[in-house]
Structure formats: C-alpha cells, structure tokens
Kinemage of the C-alpha trace (Angstrom):
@kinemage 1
@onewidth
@group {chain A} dominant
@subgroup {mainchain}
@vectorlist {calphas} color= white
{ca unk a 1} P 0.000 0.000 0.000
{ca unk a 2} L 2.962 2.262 0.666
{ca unk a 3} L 3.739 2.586 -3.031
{ca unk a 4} L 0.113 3.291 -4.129
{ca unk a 5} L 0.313 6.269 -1.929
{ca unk a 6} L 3.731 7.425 -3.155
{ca unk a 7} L 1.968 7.270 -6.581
{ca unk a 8} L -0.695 8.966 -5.675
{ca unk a 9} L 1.175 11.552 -3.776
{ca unk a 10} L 3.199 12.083 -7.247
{ca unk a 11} L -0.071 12.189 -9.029
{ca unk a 12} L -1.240 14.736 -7.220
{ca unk a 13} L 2.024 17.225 -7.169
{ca unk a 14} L 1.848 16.429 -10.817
{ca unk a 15} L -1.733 18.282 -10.994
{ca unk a 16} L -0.141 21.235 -8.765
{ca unk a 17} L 2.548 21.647 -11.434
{ca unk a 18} L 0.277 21.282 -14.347
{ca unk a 19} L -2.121 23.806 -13.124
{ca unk a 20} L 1.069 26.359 -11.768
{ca unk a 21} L 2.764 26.667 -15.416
{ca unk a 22} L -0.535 26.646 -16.971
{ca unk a 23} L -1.410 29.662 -14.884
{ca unk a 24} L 2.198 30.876 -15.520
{ca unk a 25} L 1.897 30.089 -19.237
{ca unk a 26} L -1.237 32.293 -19.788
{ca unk a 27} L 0.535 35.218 -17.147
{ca unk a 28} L 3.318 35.393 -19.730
{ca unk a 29} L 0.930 35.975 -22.439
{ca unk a 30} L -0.910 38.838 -20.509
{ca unk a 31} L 2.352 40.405 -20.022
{ca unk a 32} L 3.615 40.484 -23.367
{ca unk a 33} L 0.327 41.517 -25.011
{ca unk a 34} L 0.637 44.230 -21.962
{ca unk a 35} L 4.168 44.928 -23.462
{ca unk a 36} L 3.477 45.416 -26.963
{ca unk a 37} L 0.707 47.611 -26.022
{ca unk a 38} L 3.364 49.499 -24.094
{ca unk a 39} L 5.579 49.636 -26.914
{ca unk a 40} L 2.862 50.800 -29.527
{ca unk a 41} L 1.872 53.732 -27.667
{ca unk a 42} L 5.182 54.902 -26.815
{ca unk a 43} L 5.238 54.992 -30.677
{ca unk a 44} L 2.633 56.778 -30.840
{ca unk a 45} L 3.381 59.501 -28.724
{ca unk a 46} L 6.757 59.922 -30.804
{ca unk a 47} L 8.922 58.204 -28.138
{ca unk a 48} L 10.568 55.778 -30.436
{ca unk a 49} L 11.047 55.631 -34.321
{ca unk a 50} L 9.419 52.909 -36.792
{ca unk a 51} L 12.215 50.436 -36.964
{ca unk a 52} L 13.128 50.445 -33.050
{ca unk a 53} L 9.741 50.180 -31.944
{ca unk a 54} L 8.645 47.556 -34.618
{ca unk a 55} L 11.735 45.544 -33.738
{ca unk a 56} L 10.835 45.801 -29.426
{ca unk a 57} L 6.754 45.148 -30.842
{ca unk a 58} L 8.044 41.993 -32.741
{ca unk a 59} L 10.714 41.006 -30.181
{ca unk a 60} L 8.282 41.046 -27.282
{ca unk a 61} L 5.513 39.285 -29.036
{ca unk a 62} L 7.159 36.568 -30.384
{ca unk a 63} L 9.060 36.038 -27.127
{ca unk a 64} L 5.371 36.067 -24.897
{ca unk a 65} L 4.725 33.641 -27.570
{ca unk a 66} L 7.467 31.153 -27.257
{ca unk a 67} L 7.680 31.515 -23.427
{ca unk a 68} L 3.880 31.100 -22.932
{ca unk a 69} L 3.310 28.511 -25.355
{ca unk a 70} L 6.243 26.938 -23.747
{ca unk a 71} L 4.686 26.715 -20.301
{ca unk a 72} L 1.481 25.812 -21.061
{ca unk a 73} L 2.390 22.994 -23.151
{ca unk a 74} L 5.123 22.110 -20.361
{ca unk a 75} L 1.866 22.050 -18.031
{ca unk a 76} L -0.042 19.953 -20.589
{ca unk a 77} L 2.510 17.608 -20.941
{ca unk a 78} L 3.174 17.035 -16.931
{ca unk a 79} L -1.134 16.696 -16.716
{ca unk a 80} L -0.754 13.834 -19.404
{ca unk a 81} L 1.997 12.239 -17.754
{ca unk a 82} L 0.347 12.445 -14.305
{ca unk a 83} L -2.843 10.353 -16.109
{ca unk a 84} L -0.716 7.979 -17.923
{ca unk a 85} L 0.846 7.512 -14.051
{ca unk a 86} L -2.509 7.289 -12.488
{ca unk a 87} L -3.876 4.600 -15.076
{ca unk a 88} L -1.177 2.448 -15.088
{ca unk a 89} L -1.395 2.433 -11.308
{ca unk a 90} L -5.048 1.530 -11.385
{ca unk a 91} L -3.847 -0.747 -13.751
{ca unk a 92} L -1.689 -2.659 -11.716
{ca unk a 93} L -3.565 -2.665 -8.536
{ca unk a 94} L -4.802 -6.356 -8.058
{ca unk a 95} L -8.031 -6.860 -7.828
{ca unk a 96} L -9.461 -7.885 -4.393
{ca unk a 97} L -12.644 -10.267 -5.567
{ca unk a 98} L -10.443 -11.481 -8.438
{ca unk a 99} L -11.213 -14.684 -9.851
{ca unk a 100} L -8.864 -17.031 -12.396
{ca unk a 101} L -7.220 -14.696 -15.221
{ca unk a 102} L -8.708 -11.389 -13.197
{ca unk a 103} L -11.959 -11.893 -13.419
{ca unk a 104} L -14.518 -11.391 -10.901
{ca unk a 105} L -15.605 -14.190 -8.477
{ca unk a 106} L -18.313 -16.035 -10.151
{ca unk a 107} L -17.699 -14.762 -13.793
{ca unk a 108} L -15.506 -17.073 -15.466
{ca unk a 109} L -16.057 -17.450 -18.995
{ca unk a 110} L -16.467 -21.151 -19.921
C-alpha cells in the first residue's frame, strides 16, 4: 500500500505543477500583449522611431509567444503524464474479488 500512496502523492504534485505553469503560461501571455501595447503607444506619442519600436513590438511578441506557449504545453505535458501515471497504477492494482485470469468471483467465462 505504501507505493500506491507514493503514486498517488506524485499524481497529485503532478496536478499542482500542471495547473502552476498553466497559470504561468497564460501570465506570460498577458504580459507580453501588456508589453506590446506598451511599446505601440510609446510609438505613438513619438517616443521611439518605426524600426526600433517595430523591432521591441516583434521582439516582445514573439518572445510572450514562445515563453507562454512553452509553459502551457510544459503544463499539458506534466497533466498527461500524471494520467498515464494514475492509469497504469489503477492498472496494476490487483483486484481484491479477483477470480482465475482477473476476473470477478463467479464470472468465469467457460
């Protein structure tokens, strides 16, 4: 029993994490979209020229982009992992009523 609950203590971090860089993913886009704004209206006012603030625009966006898609997916990927973890410890778990082959008491084909 001591290992099911390791597994299911690792299952549930796991769910902690994925929902932490999802959150952080989604943060990074909200601050980049928040930088770009930044960025377009100091253009506006006259506080930078064409090419330097379409470079910082570009630069900014594309790196919210990268770093949020990034986390997210980095969340995604530790949720499906955590799943594949919990099934194949449900999986394993012996069943208690088992019959020949795992079957249940009384329900042997043949």
């Amino acid at each position: 029993m001591e290992r099911q609950a390791r597994i299911a203590a690792k299952v549930e971090h796991a769910r902690v994490v994925e929902r932490y860089l999802q959150w952080l993913g989604w943060s990074v886009a909200v601050l980049g979209a928040l930088g770009v704004m930044a960025f377009a209206a100091a253009w506006a006012d006259g506080s930078l020229g064409m090419n330097q603030a379409v470079s910082l625009i570009l630069g900014t966006a594309l790196a919210a982009i990268l770093s949020g898609a990034t986390a997210y997916g980095a969340g995604v990927s530790v949720g499906l992992g955590a799943e594949r973890l919990e099934l194949a410890a449900l999986a394993a778990r012996p069943a208690r009523d088992a019959g020949p082959a795992g079957y249940p008491a009384g329900d042997v084909p043949g």
